[in-house]
N, C-alpha and C positions, 0 to 999 in steps of 0.2 A: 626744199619746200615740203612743208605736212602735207599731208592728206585732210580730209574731214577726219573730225574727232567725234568718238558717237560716248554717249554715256547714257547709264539709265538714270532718270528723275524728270523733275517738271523744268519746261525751256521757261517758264516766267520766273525761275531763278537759279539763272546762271550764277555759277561759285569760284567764277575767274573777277581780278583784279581788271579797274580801267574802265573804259566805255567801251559798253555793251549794248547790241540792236538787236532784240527779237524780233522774227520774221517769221510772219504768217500769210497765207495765202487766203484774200476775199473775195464774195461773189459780186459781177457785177451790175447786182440787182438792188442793192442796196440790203441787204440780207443780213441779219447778227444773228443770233440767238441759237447754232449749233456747233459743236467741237468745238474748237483748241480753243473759240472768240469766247469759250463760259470762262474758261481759266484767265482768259485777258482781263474777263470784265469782275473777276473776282478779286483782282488784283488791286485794277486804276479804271474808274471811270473811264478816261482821257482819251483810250484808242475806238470806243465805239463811239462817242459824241464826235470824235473828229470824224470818222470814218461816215456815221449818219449827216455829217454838215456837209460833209465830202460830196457825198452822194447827192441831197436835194441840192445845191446847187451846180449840177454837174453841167451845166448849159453854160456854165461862165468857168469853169476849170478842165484838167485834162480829166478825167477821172473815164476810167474805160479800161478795159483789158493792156496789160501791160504796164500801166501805173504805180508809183508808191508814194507814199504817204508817212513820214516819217511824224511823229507823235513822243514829245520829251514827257515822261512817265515820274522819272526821279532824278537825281543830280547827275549820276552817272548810264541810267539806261536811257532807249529809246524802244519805242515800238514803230514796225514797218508794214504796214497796212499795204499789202502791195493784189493787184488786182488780178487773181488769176483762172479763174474759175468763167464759164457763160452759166448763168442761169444756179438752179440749186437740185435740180433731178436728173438723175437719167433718164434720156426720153430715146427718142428716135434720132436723133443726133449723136446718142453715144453720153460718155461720163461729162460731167463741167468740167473737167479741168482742161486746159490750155495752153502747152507745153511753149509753145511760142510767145503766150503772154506771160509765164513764167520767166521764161529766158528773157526778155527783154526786161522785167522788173527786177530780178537778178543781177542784170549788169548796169539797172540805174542805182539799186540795191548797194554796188560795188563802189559806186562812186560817194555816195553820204558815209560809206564805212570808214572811206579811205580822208574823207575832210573832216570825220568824228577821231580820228585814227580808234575805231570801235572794232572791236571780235565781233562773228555775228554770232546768233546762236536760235534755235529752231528744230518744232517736231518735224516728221518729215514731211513737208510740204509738199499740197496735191497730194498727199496718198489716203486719207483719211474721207471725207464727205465728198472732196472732186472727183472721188475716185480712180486716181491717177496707181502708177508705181511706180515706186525708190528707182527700179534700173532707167527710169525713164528721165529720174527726177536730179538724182543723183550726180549725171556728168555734165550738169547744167551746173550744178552748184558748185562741182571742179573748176568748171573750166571757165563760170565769171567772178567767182570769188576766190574759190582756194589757187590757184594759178594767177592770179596779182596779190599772192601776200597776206589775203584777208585771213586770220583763222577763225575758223567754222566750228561750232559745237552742234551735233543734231542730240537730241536730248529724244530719247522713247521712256516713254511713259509709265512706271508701273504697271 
């Protein structure tokens, strides 16, 4: 079994062979417009219209902390819109991010990877705007991804 593979460049283009899922963490406020989602939307349309559709009817879908949302981009990528953040600031409750609705989107995350038979690949998630950290972030993505086989590219950013 690998480990995560880390490399420096941008996760909206991974330079492995096959199907591929970018995985990013959203707020779940219905919120685009900072970090990693400019790079998404500079890319494809596709993962914020869905992710905005996603959102206004969230009364008739799961859409909530711990969710993902998978979004076909190109023949062979996908994007994963998965729910992990509360809110968009730090307040009195501390940072958005959401270690437990990471983990849970993680290992729903596991399961689209594994019926795409897809790599995943991603910045380091929750540690950017949620303001989470990698050591917190990190054996989440061990232990529902890289521990069934999935492999992992975390991609950091110039």
């Amino acid at each position: 079994m690998a480990g995560i593979r880390y490399v420096r460049g941008d996760a909206t283009v991974p330079s492995v062979k096959g199907v591929k899922v970018i995985a990013h963490v959203c707020n779940d406020i219905g919120g685009w417009g900072k970090g990693f989602v400019l790079a998404l939307s500079r890319r494809w349309p596709e993962p914020e219209a869905a992710y905005r559709a996603w959102h206004r009817d969230r009364a008739a879908n799961d859409f909530g902390l711990g969710a993902v949302q998978l979004v076909h981009v190109e023949r062979y990528v996908w994007v994963a819109n998965m729910i992990g953040r509360r809110g968009v600031r730090t307040g009195s409750k501390g940072v958005p991010v959401r270690y437990e609705a990471i983990d849970t989107a993680l290992d729903r995350l596991a399961g689209h990877a594994r019926e795409l038979g897809a790599s995943v690949h991603m910045p380091r998630i929750g540690c950017g705007l949620a303001g989470g950290t990698w050591s917190r972030v990190e054996p989440l993505v061990e232990e529902r991804l890289v521990r069934r086989g999935i492999p992992v590219t975390v991609h950091d950013h110039d």
